[in-house]
C-alpha positions in Angstrom: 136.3 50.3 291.3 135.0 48.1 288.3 135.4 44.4 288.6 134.2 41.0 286.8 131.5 39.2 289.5 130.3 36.0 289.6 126.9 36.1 291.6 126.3 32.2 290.3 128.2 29.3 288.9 127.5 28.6 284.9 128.5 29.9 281.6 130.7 32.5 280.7 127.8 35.1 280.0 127.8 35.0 284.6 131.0 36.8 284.5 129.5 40.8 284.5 131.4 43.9 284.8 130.6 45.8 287.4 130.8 48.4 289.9 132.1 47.2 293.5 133.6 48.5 296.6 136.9 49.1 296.8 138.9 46.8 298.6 141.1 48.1 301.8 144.8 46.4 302.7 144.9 44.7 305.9 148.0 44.5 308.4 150.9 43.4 306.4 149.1 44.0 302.7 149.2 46.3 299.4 146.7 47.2 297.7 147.4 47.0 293.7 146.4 49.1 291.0 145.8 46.0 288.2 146.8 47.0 285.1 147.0 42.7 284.0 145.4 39.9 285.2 145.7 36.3 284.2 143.3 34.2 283.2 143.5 30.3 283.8 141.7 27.3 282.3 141.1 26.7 286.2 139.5 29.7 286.3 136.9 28.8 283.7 136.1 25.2 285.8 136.0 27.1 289.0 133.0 29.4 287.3 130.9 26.9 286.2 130.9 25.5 290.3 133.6 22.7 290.2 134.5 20.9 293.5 137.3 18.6 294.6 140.0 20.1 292.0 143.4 22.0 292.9 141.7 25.1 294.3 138.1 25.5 296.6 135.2 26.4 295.3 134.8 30.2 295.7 131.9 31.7 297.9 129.4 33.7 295.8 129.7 36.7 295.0 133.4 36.0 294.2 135.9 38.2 291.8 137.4 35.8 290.0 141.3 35.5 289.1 144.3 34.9 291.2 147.2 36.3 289.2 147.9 40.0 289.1 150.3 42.4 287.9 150.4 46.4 288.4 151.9 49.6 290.5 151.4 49.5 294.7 148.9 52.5 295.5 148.1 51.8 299.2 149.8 50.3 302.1 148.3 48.6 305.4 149.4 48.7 309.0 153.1 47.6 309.0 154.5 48.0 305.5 157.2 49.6 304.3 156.7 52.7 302.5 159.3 51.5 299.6 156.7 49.4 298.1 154.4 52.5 297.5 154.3 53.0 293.4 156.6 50.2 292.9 155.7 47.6 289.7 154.8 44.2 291.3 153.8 41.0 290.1 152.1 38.5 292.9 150.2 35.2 292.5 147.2 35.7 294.8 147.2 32.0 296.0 143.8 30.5 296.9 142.3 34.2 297.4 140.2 35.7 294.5 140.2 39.0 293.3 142.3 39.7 290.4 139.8 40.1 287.8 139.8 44.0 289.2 141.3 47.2 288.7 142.5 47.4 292.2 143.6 44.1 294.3 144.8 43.0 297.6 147.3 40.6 298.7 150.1 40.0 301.5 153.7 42.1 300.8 155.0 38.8 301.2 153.9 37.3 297.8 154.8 40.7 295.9 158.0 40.1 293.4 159.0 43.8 291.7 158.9 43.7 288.1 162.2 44.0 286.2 162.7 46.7 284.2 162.4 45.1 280.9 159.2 43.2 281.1 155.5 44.5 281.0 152.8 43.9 283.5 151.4 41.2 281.0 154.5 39.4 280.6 155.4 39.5 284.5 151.8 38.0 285.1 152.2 35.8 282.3 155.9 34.2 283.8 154.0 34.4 287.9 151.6 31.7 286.8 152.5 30.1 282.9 155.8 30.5 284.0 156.4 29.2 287.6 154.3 26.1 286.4 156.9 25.8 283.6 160.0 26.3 285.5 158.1 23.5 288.1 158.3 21.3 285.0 161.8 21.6 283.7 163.1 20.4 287.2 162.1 17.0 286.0 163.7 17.2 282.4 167.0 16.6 280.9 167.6 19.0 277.7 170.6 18.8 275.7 171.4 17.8 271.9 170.8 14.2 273.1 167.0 15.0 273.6 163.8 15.0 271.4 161.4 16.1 273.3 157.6 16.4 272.4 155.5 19.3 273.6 151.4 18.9 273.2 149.4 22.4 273.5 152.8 24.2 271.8 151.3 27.2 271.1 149.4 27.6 274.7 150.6 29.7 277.9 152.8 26.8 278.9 153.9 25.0 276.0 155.3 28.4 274.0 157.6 28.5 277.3 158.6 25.0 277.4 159.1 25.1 273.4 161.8 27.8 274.3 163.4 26.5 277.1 163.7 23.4 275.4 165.1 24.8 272.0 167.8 27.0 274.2 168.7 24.2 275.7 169.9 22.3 272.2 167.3 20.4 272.4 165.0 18.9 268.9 161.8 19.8 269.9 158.8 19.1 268.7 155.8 21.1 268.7 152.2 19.8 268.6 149.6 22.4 267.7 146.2 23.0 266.9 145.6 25.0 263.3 148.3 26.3 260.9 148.5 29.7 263.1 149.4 27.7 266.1 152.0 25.3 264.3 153.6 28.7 262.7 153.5 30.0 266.4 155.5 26.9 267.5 158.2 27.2 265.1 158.8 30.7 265.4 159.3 29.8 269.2 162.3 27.4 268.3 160.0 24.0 267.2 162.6 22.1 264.9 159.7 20.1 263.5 156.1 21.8 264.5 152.5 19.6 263.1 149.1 20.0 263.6 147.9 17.4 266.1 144.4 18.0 264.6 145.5 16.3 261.1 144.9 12.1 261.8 148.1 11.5 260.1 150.0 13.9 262.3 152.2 10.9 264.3 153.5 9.4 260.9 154.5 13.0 259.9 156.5 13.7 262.9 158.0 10.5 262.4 158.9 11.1 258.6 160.1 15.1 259.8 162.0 13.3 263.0 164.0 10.8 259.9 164.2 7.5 261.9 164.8 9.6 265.3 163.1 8.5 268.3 161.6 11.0 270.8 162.8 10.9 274.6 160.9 12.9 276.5 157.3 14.0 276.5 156.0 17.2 278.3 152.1 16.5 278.5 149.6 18.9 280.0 146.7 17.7 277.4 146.3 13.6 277.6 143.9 12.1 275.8 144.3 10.9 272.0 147.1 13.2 271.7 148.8 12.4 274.6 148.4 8.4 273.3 149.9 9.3 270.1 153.0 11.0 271.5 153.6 8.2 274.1 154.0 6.1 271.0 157.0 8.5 269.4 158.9 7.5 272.6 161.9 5.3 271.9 163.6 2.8 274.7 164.1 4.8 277.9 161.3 8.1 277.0 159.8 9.6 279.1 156.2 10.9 279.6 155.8 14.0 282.5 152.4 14.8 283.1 151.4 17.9 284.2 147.8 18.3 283.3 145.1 17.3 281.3 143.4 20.2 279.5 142.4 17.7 276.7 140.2 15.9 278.8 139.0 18.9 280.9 139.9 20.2 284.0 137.3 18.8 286.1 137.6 15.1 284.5 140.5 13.9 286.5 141.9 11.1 284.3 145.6 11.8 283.0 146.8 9.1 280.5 149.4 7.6 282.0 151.6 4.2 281.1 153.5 2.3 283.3 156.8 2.3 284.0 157.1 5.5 281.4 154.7 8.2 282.8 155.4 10.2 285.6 153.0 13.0 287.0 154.9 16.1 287.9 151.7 18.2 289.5 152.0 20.9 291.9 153.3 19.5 295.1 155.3 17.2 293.2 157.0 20.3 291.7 156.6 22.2 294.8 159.2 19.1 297.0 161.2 19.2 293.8 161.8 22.8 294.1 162.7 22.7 298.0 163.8 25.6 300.0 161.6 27.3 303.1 159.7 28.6 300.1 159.6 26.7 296.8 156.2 28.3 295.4 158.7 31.5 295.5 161.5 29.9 294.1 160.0 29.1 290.8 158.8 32.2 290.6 161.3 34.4 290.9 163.5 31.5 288.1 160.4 32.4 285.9 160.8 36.1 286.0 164.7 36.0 285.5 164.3 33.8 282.8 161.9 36.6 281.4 164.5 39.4 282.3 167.3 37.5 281.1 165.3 37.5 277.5 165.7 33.6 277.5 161.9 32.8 277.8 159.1 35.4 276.2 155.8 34.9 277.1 153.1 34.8 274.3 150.4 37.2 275.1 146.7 37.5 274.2 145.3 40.3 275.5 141.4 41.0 276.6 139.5 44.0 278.1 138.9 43.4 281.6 134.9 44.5 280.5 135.4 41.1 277.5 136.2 38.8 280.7 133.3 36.5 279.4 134.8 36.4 276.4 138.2 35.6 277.5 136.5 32.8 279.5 135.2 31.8 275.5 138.1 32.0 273.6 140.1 29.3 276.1 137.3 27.1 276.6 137.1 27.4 272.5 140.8 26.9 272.2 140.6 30.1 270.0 143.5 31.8 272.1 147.6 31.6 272.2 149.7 31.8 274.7 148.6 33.3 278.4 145.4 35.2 278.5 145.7 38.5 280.1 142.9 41.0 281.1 143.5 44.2 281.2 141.9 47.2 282.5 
């Protein structure tokens, strides 16, 4: 098969597309003919060698990716036969390997694909997605709400833009470049700025007409996190959930007290409950998808333009969930 290998951490020019060995299904495991694979700004940190963050650091050579959507083409020792050439969507965990036309992982993380979504939306909704639905547990939308999302136009904010404006919900969408701020409105903004313009807090105040805003939904920080804490009225509230602003591998959310709350991933995850909550916001992500109530925004790369897909979100030059496909 071809794959993207990392034979040493650095820039995105390390990612090559190559010729590897196939790789075989153990007991209780598909193998998965990719035809999408997700790309994550964790991904990119990971490449250049990062330690101590939310996932190891890989073992060289490594095929990079954890999220992976396609048709079942081989079984191992003890699976049933009704997976073979079924559509599946699975979030690899910890284990590498989706950047790949083919891909192996345990039947027990496989969800089949509804009928009605492609493989790059059903990848798009097993990572963007459970990480959104992992946020909403924490919010309150109704027509009482003005709620703030920073990064609008990016995997997770386009979701959270929706579920928000469903919901009867003001929102407010903070984006980078006219493109993105037309992106945000068309996904249900009320009032969508460019958070690149200095003057972009007195704008949202003069579009929100004396309105105060309630809620937050943060995965940037920074300046732009600062500047939408300051929109909150009496009572807002600020969830964290990242800080893609500062880069992944800096660690340093802002936070205020007494108004910010971190909602990371085993937050989310005890939130969620259940013998398996990493499964339950899944499978609320892809119902949302199938239901038509949340539509993932797609940019779509070669598997081969990997290193370029690795560009583009360092560069911010992308919208929505990056997908590779092969």
């Amino acid at each position: 098969m071809h794959a993207i290998r990392l034979h040493a951490f650095g820039p995105a020019d390390n990612l090559v597309h190559e010729r590897t060995e196939d790789p075989e299904p153990g007991p209780g495991q598909v193998r998965i003919a990719v035809a999408a694979a997700g790309v994550h700004l964790l991904d990119t940190a990971l490449r250049e060698g990062m330690t101590g963050g939310p996932a190891p650091r890989p073992v060289l050579p490594t095929v990079p990716g954890r999220e992976v959507a396609g048709t079942v083409e081989s079984l191992g020792e003890g699976v049933a036969g009704l997976w073979l050439g079924r559509r599946v969507v699975a979030h690899l965990g910890f284990a590498p390997g989706g950047y790949a036309e083919l891909a192996v992982t345990d039947v027990e993380r496989l969800h089949e694909i509804p009928g009605n979504l492609d493989f790059a939306q059903a990848v798009a909704m097993i990572g963007s997605g459970r990480t959104a639905m992992g946020i909403v547990q924490f919010a309150e939308f109704g027509p009482a709400e003005v709620v703030v999302v920073p990064a609008a136009a990016g995997g997770i904010g386009t979701l959270l833009v929706q579920y928000a404006h469903h919901a009867g919900a003001t929102v407010v969408g903070l984006a980078g470049g006219p493109e993105k701020v037309a992106l945000a409105r068309a996904n249900g903004a009320d009032h969508a700025v460019d958070y690149t313009d200095p003057g972009w807090p007195k704008e949202v105040r003069a579009q929100l007409g004396g309105r105060a805003a309630t809620l937050v939904l943060d995965g940037v920080g920074g300046a732009v996190a600062r500047d939408a804490v300051a929109l909150l009225g009496p009572g807002g509230r600020h969830l964290v959930f990242g800080w893609s602003g500062e880069g992944v591998r800096n660690g340093s959310p802002y936070l205020v007290d007494g108004v910010s709350e971190q909602v990371l991933g085993p937050v989310m995850m005890r939130r969620a409950g259940g013998p398996d909550p990493v499964r339950t916001l899944e499978l609320r992500a892809l119902a949302e998808a199938a239901s038509g109530r949340l539509a993932p925004v797609i940019t779509r790369f070669p598997l081969a333009e990997a290193a370029s897909a690795h560009r583009a979100l360092e560069n911010r030059a992308t919208i929505g969930k990056v997908v590779l496909e092969p």
